[in-house]
Backbone as JSON, one array per atom type, in Angstrom:
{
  "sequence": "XXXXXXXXXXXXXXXXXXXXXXXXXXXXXXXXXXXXXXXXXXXXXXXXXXXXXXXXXXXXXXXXXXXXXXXXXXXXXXXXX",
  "N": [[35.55, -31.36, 2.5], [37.16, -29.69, 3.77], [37.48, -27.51, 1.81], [35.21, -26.93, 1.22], [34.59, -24.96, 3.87], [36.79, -23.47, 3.49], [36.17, -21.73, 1.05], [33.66, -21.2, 1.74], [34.15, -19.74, 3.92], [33.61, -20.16, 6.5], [32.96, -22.25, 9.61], [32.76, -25.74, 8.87], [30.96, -28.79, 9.9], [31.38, -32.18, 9.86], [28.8, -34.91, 10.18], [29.06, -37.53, 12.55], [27.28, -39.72, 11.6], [27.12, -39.99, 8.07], [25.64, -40.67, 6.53], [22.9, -39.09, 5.85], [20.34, -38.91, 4.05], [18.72, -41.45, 4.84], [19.24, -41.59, 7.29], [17.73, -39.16, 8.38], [15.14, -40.46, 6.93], [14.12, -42.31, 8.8], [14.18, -41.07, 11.11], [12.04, -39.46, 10.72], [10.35, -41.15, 10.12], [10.8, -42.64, 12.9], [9.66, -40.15, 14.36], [7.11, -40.17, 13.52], [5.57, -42.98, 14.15], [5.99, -42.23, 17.11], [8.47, -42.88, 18.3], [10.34, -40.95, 18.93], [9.59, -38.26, 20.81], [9.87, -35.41, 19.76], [11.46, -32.97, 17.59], [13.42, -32.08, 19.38], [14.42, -34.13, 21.07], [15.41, -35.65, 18.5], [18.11, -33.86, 18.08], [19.43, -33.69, 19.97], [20.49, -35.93, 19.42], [22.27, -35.91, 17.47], [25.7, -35.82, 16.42], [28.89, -34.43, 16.2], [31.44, -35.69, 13.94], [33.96, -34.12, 13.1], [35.55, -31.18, 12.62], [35.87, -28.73, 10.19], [38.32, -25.92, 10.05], [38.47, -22.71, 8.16], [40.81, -21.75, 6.68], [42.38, -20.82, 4.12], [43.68, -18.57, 2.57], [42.44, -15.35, 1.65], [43.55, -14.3, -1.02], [44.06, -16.43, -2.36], [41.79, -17.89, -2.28], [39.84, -15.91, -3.43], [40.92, -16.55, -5.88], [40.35, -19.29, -6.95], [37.97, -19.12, -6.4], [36.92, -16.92, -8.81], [38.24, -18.52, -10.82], [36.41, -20.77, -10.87], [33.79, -19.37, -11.27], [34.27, -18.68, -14.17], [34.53, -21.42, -15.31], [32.08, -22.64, -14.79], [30.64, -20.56, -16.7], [31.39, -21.35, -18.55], [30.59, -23.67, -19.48], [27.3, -23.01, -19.77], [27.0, -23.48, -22.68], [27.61, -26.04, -23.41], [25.87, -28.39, -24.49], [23.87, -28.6, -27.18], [20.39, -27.88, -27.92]],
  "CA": [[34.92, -30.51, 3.48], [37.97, -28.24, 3.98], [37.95, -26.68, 0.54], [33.94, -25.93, 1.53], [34.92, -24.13, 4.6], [37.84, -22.29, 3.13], [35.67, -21.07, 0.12], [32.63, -20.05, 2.62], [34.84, -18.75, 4.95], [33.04, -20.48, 8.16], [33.16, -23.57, 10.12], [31.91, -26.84, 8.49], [30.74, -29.56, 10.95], [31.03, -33.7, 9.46], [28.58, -35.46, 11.39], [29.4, -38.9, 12.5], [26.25, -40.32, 10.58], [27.27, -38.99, 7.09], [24.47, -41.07, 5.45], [21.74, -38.54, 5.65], [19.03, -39.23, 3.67], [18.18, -42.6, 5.08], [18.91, -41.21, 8.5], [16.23, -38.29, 8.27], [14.14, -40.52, 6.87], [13.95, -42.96, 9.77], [14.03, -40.06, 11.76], [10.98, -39.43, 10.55], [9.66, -42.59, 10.37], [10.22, -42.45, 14.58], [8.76, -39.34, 14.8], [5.29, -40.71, 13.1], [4.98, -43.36, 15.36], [6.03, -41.48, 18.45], [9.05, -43.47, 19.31], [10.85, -40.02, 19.55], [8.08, -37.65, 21.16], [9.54, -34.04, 19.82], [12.28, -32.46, 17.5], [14.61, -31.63, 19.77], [14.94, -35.16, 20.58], [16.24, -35.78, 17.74], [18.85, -32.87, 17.69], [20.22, -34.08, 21.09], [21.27, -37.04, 18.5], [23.2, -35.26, 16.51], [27.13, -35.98, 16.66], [29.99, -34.48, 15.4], [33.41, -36.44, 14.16], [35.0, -33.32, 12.51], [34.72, -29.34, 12.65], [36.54, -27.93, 9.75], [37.92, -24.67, 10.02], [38.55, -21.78, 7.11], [42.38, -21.81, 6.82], [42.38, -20.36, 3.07], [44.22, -17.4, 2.42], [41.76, -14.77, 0.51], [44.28, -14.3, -2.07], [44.35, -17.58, -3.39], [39.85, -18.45, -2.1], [39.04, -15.24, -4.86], [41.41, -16.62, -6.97], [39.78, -20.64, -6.95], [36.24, -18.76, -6.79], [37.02, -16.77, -9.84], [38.08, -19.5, -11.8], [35.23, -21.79, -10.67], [32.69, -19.05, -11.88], [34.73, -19.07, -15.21], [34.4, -22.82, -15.84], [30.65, -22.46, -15.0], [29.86, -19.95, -17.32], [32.36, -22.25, -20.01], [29.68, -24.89, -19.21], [26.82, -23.05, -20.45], [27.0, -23.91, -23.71], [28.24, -27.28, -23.58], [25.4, -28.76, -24.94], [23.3, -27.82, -28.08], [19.7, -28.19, -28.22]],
  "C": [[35.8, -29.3, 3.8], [38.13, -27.08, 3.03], [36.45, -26.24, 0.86], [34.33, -24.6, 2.38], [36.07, -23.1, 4.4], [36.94, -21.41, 2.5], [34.32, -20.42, 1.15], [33.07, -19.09, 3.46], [33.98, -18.97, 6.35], [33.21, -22.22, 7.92], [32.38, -24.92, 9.46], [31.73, -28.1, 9.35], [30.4, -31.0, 9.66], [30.18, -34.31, 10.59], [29.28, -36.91, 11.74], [29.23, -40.19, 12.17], [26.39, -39.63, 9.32], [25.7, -39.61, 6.23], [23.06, -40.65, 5.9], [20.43, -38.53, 5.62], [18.57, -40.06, 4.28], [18.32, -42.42, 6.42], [17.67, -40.28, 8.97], [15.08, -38.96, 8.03], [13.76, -42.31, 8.07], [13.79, -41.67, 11.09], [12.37, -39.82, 11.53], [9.93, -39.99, 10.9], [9.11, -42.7, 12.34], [9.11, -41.62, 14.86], [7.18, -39.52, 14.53], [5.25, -41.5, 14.03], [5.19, -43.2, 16.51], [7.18, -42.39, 19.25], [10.16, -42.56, 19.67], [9.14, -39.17, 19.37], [8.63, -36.12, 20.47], [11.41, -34.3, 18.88], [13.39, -32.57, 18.26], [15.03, -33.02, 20.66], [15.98, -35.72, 19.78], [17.26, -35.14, 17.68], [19.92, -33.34, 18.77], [21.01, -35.62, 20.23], [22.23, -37.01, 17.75], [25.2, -35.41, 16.96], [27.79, -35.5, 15.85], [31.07, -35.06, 15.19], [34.22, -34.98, 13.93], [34.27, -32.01, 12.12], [35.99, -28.9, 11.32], [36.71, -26.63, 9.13], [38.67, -23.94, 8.22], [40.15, -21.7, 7.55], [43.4, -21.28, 5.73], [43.04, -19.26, 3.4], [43.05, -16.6, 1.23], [42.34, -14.43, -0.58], [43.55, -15.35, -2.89], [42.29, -17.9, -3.14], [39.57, -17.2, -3.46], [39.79, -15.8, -5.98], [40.58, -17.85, -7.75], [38.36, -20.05, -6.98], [36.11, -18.18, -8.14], [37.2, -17.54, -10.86], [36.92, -20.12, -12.06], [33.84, -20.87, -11.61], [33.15, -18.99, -13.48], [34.26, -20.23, -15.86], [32.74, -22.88, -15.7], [30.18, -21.98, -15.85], [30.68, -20.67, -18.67], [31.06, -23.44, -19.83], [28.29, -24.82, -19.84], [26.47, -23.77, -21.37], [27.72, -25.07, -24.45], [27.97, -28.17, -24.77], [24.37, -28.39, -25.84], [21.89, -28.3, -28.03], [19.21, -28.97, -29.36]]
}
């Protein structure tokens, strides 16, 4: 999560429920049968454990982004039809 927020250059928030999918989709699930009545319900649920901030030096973040688009475009042609 810190190497996200370096490379975006803003704050990344861990929640304290990392398992997602299966949370949303109970989330859901409530919201169909109305045992939360509204969105923002749900949002008031929301917890954070960990905020991490951008701490990168832009030197070295264009340097690790440059590479990265490097190895991407090496990736191309990995595989041959």
């Amino acid at each position: 999560m810190q190497f996200q927020a370096d490379i975006l250059g803003i704050p990344v928030e861990r929640p304290e429920v990392t398992e997602m999918a299966s949370l949303g989709a109970a989330y859901l699930a409530g919201l169909g049968v109305g045992f939360w009545e509204n969105q923002e319900e749900l949002e008031r649920q929301w917890k954070v454990e960990k905020t991490y901030t951008p701490r990168m030096g832009e030197d070295q973040k264009e340097s690790l982004y440059f590479n990265w688009k490097r190895a991407v475009e090496r990736s191309f042609k990995w595989v041959t039809p």
